[in-house]
Backbone of each chain as ProteinMPNN parsed JSONL, in Angstrom:
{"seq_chain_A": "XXXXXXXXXXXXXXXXXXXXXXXXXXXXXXXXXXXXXXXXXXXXXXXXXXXXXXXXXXXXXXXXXXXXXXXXXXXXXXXXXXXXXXXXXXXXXXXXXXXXXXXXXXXXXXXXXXXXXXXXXXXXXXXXXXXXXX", "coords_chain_A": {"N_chain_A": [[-54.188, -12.315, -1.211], [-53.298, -13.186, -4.687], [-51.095, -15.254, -5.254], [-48.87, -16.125, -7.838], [-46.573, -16.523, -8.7], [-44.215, -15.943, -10.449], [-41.507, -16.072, -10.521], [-38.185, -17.21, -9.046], [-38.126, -16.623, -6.864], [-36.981, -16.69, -3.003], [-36.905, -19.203, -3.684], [-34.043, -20.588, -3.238], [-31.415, -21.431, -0.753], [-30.312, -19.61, 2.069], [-28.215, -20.318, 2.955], [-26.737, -21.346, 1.36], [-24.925, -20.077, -0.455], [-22.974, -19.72, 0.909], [-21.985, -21.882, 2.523], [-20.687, -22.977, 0.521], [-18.619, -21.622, -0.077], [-17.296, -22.125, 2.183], [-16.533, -25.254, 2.052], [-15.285, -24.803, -0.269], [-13.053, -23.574, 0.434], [-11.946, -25.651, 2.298], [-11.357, -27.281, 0.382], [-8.948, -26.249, -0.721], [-7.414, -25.78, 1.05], [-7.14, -28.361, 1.793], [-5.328, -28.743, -0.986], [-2.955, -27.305, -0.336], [-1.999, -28.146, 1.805], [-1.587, -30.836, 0.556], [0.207, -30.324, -1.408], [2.508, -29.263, 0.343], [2.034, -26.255, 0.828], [0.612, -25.512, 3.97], [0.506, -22.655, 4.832], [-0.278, -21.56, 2.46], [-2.663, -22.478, 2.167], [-4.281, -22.412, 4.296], [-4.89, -19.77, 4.545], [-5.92, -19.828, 2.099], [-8.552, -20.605, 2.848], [-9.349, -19.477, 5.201], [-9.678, -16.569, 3.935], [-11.728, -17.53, 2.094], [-13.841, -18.668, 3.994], [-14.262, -16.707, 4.874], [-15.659, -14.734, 3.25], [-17.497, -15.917, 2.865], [-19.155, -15.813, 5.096], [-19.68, -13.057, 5.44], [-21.199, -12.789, 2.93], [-23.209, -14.267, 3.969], [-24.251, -12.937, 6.009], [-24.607, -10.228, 5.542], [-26.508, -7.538, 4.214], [-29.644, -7.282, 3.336], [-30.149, -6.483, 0.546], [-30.44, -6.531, -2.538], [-28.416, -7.067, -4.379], [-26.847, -8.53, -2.37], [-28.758, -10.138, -1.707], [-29.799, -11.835, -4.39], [-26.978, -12.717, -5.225], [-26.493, -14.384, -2.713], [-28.725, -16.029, -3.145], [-31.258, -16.541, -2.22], [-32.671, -13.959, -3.201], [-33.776, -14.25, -5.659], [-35.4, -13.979, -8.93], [-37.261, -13.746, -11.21], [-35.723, -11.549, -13.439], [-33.823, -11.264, -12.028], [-32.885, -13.613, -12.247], [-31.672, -13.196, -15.278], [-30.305, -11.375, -15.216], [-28.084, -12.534, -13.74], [-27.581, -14.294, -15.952], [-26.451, -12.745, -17.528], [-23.902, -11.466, -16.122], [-22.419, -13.98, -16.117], [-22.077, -14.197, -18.619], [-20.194, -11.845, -19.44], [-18.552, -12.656, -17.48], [-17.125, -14.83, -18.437], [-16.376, -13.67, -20.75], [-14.496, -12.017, -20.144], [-12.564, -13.684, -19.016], [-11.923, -15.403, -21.214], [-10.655, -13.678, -22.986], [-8.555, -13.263, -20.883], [-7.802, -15.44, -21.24], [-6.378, -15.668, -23.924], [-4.944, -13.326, -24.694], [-2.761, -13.926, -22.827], [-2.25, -16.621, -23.781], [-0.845, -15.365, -26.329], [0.56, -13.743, -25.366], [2.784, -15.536, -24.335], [4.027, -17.117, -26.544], [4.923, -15.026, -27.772], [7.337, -15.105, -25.964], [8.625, -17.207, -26.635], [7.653, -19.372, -25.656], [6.0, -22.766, -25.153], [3.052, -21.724, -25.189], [2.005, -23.133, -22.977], [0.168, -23.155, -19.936], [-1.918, -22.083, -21.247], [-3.192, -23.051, -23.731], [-4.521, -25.386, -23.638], [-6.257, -24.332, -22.105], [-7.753, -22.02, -23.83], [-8.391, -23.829, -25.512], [-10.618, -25.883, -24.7], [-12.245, -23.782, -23.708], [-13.356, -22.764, -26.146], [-14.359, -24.905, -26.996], [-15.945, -25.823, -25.254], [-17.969, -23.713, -25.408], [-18.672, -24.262, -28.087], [-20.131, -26.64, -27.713], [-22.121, -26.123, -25.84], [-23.98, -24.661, -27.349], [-24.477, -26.043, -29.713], [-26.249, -28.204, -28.109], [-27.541, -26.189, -26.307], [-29.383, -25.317, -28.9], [-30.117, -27.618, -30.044], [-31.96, -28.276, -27.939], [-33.736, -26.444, -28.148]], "CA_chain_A": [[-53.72, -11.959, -2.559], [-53.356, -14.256, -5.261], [-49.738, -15.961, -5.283], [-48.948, -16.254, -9.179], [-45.263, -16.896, -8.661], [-43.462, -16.096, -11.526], [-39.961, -16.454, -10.491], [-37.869, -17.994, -7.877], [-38.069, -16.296, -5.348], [-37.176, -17.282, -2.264], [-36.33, -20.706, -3.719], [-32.5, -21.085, -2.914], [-31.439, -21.293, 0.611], [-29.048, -18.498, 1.831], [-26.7, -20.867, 3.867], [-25.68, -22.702, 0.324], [-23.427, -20.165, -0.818], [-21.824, -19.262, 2.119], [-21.427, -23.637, 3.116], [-19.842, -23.331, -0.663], [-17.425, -21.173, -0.016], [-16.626, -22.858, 3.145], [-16.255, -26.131, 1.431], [-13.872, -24.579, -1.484], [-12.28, -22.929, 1.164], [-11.454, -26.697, 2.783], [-10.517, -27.929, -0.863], [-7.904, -25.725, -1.109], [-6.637, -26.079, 2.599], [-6.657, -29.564, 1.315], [-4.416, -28.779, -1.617], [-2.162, -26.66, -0.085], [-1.445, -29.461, 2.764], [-0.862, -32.235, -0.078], [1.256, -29.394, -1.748], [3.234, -28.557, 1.256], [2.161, -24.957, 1.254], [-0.271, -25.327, 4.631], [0.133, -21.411, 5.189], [-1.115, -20.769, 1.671], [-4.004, -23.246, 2.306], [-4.825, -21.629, 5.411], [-4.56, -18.238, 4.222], [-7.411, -19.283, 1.332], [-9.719, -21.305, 4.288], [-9.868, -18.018, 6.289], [-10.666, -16.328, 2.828], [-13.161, -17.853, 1.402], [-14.647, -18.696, 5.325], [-14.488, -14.196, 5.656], [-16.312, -13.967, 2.288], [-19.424, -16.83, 3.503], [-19.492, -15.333, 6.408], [-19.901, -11.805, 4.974], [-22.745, -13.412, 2.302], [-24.086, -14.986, 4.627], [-24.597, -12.354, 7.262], [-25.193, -9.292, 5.176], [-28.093, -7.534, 4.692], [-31.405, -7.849, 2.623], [-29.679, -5.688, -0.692], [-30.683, -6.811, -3.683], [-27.492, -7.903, -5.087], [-26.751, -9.407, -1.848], [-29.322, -12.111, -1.818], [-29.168, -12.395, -5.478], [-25.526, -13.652, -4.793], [-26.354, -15.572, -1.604], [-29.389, -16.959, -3.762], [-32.287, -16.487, -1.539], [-33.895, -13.658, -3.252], [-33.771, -14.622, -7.491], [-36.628, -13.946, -9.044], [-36.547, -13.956, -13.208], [-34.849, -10.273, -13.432], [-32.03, -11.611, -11.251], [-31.434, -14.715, -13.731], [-31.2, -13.071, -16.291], [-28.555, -10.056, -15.148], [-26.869, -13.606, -13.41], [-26.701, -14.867, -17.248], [-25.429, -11.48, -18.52], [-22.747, -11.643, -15.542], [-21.816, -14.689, -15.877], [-21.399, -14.087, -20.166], [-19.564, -11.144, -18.982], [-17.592, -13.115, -16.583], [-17.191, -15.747, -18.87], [-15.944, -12.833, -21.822], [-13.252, -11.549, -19.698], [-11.74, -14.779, -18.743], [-11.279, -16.171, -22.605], [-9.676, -12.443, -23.503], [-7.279, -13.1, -20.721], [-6.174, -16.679, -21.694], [-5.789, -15.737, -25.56], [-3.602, -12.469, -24.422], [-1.903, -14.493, -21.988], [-1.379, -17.455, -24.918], [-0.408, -14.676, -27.197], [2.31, -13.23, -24.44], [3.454, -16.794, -24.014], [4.275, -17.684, -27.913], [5.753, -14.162, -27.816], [8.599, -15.019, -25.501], [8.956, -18.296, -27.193], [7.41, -20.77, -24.85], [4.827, -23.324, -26.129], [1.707, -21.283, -24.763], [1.23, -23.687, -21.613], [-1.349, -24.021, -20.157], [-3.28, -21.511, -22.001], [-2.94, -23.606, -24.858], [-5.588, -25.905, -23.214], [-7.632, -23.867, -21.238], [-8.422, -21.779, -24.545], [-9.495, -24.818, -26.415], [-11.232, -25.971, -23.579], [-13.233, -22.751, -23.728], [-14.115, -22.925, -27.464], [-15.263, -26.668, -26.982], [-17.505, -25.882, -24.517], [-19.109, -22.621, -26.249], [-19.179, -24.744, -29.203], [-20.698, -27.754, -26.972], [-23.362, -25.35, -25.418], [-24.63, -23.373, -28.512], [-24.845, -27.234, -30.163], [-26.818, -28.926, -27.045], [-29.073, -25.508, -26.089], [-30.034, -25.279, -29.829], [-31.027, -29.168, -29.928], [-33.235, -28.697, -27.164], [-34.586, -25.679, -28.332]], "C_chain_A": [[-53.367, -13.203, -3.357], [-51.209, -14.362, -5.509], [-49.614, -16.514, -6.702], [-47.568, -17.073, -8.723], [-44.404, -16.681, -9.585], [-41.741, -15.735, -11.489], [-39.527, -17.251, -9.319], [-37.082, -17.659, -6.576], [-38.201, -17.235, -3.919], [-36.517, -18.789, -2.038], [-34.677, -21.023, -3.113], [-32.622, -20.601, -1.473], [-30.325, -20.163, 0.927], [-28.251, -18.789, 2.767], [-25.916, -21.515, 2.341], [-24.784, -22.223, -0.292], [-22.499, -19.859, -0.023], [-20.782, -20.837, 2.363], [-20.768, -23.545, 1.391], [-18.55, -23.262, -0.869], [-16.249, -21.481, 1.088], [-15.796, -24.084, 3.149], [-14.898, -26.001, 0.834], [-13.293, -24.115, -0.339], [-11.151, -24.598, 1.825], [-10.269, -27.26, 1.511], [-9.0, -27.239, -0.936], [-7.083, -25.559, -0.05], [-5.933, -27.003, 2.111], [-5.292, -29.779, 0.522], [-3.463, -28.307, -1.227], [-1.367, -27.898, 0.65], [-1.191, -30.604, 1.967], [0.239, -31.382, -0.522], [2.547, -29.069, -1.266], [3.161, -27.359, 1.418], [0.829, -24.9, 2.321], [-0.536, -23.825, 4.909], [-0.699, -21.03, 3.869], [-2.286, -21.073, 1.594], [-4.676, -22.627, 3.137], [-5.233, -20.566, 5.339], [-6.47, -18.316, 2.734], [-8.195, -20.118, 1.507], [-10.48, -20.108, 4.608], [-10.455, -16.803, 4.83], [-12.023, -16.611, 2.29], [-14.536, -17.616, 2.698], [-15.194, -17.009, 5.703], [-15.157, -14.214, 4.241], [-17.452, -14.819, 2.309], [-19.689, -16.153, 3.933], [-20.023, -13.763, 6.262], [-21.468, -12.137, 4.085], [-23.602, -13.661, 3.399], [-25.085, -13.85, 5.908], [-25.018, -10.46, 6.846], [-26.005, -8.664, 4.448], [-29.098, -7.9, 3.474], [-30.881, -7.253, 1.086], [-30.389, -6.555, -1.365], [-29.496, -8.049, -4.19], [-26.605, -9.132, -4.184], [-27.295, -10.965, -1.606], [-30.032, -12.503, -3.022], [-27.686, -13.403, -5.094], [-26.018, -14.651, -3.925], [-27.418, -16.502, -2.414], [-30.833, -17.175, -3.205], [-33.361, -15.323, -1.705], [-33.686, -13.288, -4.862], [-35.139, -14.616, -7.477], [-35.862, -13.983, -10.927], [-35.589, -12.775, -13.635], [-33.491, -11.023, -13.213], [-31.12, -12.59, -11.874], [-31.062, -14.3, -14.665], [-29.935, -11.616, -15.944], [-27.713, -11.009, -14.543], [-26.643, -13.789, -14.74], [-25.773, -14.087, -17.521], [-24.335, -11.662, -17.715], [-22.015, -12.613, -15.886], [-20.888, -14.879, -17.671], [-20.212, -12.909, -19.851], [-18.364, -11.578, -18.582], [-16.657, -14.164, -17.7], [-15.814, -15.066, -20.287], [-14.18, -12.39, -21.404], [-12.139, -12.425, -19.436], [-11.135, -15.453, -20.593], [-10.942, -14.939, -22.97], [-8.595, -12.221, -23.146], [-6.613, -14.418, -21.26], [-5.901, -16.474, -22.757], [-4.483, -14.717, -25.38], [-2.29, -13.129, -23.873], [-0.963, -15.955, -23.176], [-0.522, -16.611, -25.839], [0.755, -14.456, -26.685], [3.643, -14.436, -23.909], [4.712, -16.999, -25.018], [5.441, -16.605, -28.054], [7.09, -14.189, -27.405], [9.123, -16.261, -26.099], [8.783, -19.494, -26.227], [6.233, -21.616, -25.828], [3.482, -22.934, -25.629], [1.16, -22.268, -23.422], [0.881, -22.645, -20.385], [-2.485, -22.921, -20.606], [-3.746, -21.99, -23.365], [-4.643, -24.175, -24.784], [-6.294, -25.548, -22.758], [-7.992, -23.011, -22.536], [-9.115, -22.628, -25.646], [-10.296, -25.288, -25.798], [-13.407, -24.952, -23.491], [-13.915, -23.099, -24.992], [-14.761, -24.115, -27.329], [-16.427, -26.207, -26.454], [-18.577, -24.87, -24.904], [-19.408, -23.436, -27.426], [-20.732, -26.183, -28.638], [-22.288, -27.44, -26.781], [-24.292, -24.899, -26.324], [-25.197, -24.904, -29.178], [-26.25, -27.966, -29.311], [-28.578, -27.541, -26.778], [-29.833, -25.504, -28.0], [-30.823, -26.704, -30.286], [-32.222, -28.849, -29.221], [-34.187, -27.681, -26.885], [-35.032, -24.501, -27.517]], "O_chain_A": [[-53.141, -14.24, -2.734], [-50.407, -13.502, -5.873], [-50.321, -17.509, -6.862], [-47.653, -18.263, -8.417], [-43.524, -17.538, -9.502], [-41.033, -15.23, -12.361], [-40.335, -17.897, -8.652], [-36.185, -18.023, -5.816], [-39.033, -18.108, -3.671], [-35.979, -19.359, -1.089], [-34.555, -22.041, -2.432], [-33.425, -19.796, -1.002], [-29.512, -19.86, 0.054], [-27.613, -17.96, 3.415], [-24.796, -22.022, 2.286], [-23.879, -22.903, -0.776], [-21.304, -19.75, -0.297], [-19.559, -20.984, 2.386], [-20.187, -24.618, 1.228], [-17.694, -23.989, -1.373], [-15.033, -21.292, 1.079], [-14.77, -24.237, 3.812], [-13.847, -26.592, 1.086], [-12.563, -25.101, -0.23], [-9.92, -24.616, 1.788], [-9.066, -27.521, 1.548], [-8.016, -27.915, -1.237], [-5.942, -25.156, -0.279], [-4.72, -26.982, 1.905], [-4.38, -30.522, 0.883], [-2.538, -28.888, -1.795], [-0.376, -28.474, 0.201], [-0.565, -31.497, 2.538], [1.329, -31.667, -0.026], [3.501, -28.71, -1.956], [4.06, -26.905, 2.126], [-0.143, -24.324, 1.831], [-1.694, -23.548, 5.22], [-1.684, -20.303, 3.997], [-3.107, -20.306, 1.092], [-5.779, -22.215, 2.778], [-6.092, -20.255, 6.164], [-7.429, -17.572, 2.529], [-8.737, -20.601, 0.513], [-11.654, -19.785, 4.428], [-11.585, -16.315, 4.86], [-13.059, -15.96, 2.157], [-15.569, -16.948, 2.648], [-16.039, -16.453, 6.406], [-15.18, -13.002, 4.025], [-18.451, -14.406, 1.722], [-20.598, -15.482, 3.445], [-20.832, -13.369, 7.103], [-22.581, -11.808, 4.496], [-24.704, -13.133, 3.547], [-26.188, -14.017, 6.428], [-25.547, -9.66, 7.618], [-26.472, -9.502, 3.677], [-29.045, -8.959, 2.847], [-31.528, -7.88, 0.248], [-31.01, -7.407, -0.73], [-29.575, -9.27, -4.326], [-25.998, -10.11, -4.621], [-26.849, -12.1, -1.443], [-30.853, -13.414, -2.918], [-27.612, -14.588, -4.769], [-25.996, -15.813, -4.332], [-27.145, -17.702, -2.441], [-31.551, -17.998, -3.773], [-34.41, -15.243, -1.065], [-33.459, -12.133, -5.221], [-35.918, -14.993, -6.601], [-34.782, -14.129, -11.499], [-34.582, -13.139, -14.242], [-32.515, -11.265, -13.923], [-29.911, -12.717, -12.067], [-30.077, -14.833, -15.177], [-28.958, -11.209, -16.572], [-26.522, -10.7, -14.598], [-25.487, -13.506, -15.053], [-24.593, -14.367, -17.731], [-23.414, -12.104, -18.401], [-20.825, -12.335, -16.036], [-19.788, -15.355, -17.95], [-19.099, -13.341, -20.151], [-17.292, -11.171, -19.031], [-15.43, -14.115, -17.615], [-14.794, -15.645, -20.66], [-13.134, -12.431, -22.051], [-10.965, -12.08, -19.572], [-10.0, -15.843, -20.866], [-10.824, -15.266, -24.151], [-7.708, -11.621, -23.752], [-5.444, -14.584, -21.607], [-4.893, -17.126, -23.026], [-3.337, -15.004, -25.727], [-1.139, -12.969, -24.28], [0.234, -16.196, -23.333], [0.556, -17.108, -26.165], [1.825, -14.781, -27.2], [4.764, -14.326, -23.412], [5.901, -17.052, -24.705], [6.597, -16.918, -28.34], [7.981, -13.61, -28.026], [10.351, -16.31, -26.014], [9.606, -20.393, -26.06], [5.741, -21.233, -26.889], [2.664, -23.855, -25.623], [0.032, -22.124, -22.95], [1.381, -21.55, -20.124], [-3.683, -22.97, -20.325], [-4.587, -21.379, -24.024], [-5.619, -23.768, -25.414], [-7.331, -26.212, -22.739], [-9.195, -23.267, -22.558], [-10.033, -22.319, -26.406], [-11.304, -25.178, -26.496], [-14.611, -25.174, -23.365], [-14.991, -23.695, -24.946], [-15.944, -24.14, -27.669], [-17.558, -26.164, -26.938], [-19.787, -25.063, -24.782], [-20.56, -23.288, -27.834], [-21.839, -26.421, -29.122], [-23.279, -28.024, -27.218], [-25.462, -24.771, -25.963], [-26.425, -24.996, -29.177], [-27.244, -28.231, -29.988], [-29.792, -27.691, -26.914], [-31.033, -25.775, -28.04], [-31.947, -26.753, -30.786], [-33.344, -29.055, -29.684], [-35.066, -27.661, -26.024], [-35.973, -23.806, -27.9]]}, "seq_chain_B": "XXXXXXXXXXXXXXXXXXXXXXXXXXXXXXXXXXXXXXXXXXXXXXXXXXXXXXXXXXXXXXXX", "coords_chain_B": {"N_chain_B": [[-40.205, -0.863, -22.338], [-42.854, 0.517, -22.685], [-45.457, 0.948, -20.139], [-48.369, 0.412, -18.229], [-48.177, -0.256, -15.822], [-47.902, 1.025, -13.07], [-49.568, 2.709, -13.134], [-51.687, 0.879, -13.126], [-51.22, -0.231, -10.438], [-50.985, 1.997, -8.125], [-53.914, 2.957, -8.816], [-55.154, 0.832, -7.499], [-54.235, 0.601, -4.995], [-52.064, -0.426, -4.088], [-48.644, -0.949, -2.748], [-45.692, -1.045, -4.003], [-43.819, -3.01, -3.099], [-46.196, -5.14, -1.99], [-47.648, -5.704, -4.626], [-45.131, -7.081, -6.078], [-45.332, -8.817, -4.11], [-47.501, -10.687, -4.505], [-46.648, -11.04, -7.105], [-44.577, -12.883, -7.117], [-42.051, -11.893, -7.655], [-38.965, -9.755, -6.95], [-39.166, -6.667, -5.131], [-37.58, -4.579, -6.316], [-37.682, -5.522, -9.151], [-40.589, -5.16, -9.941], [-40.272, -2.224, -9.797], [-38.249, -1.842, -11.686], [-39.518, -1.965, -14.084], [-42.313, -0.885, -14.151], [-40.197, 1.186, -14.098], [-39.788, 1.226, -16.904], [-37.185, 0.002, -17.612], [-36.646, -2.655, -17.273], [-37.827, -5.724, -19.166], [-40.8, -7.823, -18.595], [-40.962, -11.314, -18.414], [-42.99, -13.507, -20.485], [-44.55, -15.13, -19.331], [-44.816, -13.671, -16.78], [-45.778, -11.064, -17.599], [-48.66, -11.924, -18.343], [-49.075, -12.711, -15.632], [-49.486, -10.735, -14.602], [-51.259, -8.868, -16.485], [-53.857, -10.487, -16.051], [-54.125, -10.118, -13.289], [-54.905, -7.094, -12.854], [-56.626, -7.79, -14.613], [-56.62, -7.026, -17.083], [-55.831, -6.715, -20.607], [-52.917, -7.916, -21.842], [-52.113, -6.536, -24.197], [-52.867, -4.049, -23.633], [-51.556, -3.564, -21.308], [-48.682, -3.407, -21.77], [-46.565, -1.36, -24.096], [-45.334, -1.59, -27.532], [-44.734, 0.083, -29.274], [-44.481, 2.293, -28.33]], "CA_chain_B": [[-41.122, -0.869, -22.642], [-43.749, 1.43, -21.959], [-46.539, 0.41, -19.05], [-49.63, 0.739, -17.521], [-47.98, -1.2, -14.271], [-47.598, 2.078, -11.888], [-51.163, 3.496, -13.229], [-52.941, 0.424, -12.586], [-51.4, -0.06, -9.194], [-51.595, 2.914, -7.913], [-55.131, 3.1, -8.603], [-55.443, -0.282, -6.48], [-54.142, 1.107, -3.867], [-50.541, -0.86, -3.701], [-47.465, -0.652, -3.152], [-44.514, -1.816, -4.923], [-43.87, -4.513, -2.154], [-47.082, -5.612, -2.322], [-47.474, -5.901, -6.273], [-44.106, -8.372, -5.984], [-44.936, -10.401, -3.183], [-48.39, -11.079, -5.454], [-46.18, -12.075, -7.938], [-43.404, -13.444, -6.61], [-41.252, -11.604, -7.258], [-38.831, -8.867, -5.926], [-40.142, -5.143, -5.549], [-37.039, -4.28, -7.5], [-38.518, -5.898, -10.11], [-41.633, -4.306, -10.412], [-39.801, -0.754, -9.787], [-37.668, -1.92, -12.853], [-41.035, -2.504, -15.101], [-42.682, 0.35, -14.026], [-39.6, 2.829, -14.985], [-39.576, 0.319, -18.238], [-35.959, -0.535, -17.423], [-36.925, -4.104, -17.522], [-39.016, -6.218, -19.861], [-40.993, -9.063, -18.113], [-41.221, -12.072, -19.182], [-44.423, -13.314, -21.03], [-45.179, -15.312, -18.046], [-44.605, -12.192, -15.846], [-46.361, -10.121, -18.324], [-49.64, -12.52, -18.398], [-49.511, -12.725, -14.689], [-49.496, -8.809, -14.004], [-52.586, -8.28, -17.092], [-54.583, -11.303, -15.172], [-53.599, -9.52, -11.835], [-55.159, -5.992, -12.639], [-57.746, -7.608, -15.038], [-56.501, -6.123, -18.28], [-55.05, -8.045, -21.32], [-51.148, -8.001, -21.677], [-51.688, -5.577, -24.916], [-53.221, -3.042, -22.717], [-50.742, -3.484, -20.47], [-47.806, -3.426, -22.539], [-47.154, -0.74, -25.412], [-44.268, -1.799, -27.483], [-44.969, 0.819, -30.049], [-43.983, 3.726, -27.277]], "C_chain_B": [[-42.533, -0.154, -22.38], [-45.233, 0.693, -21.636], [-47.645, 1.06, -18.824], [-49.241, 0.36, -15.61], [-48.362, -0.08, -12.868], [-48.833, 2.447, -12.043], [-51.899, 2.577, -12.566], [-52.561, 0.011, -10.893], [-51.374, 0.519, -8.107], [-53.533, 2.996, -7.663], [-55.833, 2.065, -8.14], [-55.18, -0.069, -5.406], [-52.736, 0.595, -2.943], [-49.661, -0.331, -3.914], [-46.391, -1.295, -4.045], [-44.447, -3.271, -4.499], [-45.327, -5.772, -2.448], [-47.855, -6.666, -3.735], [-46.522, -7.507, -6.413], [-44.45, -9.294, -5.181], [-46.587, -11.235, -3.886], [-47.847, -11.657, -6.814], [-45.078, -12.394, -8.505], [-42.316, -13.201, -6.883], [-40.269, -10.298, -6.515], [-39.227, -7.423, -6.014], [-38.568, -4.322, -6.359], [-37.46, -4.343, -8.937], [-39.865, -5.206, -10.819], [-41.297, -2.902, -10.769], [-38.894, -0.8, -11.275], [-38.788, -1.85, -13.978], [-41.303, -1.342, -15.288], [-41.891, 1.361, -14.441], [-39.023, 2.135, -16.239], [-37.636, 0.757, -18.314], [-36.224, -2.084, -17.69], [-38.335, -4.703, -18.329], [-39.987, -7.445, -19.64], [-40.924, -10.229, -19.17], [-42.646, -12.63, -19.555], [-45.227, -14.321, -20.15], [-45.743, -14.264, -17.064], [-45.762, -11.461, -16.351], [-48.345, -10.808, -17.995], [-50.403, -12.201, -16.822], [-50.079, -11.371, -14.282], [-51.351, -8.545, -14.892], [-53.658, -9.332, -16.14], [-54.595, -10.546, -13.99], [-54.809, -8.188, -11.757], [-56.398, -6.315, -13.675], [-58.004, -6.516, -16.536], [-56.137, -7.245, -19.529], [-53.427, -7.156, -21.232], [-51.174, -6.335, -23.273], [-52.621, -4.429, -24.56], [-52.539, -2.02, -21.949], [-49.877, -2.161, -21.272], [-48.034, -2.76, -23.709], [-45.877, -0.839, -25.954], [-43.677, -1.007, -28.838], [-44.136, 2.212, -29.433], [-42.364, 3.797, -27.677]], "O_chain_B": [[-43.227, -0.76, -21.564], [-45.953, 0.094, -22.435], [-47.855, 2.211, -19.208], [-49.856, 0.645, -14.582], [-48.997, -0.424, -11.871], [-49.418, 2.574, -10.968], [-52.652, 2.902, -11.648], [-53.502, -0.064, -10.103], [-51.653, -0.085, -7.071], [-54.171, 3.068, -6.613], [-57.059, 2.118, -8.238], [-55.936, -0.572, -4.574], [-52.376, 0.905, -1.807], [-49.458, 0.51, -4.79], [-46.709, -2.207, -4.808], [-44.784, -4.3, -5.084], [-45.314, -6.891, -2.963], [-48.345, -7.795, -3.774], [-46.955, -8.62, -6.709], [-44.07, -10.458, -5.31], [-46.688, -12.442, -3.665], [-48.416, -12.516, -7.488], [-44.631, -12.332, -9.65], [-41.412, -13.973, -6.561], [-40.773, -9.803, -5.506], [-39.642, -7.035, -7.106], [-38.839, -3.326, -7.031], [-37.553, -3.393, -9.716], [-40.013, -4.848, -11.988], [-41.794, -2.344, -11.746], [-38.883, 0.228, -11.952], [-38.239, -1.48, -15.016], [-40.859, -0.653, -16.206], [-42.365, 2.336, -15.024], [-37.884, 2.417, -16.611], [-37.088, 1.641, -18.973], [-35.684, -2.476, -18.725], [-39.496, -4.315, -18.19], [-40.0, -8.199, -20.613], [-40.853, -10.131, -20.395], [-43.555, -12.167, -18.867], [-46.455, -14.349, -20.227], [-46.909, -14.125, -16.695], [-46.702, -11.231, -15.591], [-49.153, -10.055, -17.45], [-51.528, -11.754, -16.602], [-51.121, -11.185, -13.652], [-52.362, -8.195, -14.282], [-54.362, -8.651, -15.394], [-55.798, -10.37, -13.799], [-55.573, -8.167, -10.792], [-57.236, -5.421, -13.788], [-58.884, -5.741, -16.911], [-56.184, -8.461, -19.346], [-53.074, -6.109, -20.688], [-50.398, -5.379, -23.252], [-53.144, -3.893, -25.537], [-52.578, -0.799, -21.796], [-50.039, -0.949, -21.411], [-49.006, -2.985, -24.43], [-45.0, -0.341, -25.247], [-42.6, -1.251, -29.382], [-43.356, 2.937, -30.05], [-41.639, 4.652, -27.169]]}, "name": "protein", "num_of_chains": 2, "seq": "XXXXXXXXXXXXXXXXXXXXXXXXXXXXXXXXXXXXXXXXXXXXXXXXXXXXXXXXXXXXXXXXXXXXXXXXXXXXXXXXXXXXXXXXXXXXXXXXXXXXXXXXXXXXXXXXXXXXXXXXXXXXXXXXXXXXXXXXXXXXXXXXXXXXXXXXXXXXXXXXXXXXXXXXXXXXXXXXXXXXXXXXXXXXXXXXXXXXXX"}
């Protein structure tokens, strides 16, 4: 049969997000132990390590190896974009509420102050940069 | 978008699986096409009318 290819399938490996989450899982061991909280470090090691390990080891689904990354094809990037605008939507609705509930009690909005300008920069950044390059 | 995808492969004699792993991608994918839930892309689209030997506005009716 003729092999066209038109997505990317296949392409990603399906150990890289599991070794990702294993990784972040270390980082935050890490922080905890400069922190002094080694139980809370530990606590999100064995987290992250039980949600690789789950990617990593379960089964053929769809949305499973979408996520793990080993079976994207063009469909799958584009319901990843929509998720991730999605994802992306929900997170700048909570830091403006959360700045809003801040100001309310009379604090100076930290740190949603910065993480919602933050946000606008970089939507402004993105929309600037993808429209340059067309 | 309304198809030809299920008519013409059908009358090739494939399956879904088949169809996708011809072009590359997953048989979700095609099953999305086929119940015009999804709209390929005009790569996708090219590859599939090349595939079955049709043109793309054959295929594809975006009038439906």
């Amino acid at each position: 049969m003729t092999g066209v290819n038109c997505g990317w399938r296949g392409s990603g490996s399906r150990w890289l997000m599991p070794a990702g989450c294993v990784l972040l899982g270390c980082v935050v061991l890490l922080a905890g132990w400069l922190g002094g909280q080694l139980v809370t470090g530990l606590i999100g090691l064995v987290v992250m390590a039980a949600f690789g390990l789950f990617i990593a080891l379960a089964g053929r689904s769809e949305t499973i190896r979408g996520l793990r990354g080993d079976g994207r094809d063009e469909r799958f990037a584009q319901i990843d974009l929509r998720a991730t605008a999605a994802t992306g939507m929900v997170l700048i609705v909570a830091v403006i509420v959360a700045f809003l509930v801040e100001i309310a009690r009379g604090h100076d909005g930290s740190p949603y102050t910065w993480l919602g300008a933050l946000a606008g920069i970089a939507y402004a950044a993105a929309v600037a940069f993808l429209r340059w390059r067309g | 978008m309304k198809n030809l995808v299920r008519a013409l492969r059908i009358e090739k004699g494939l399956a879904q699986g088949e169809l996708a792993e011809a072009m590359g991608v997953s048989r979700q994918t095609v099953n999305s096409i086929e119940n015009e839930r999804y709209t390929p892309s005009l790569p996708l689209a090219l590859a599939l009318a090349r595939y079955f030997g049709v043109t793309v506005e054959e295929m594809f009716d975006d009038r439906g």
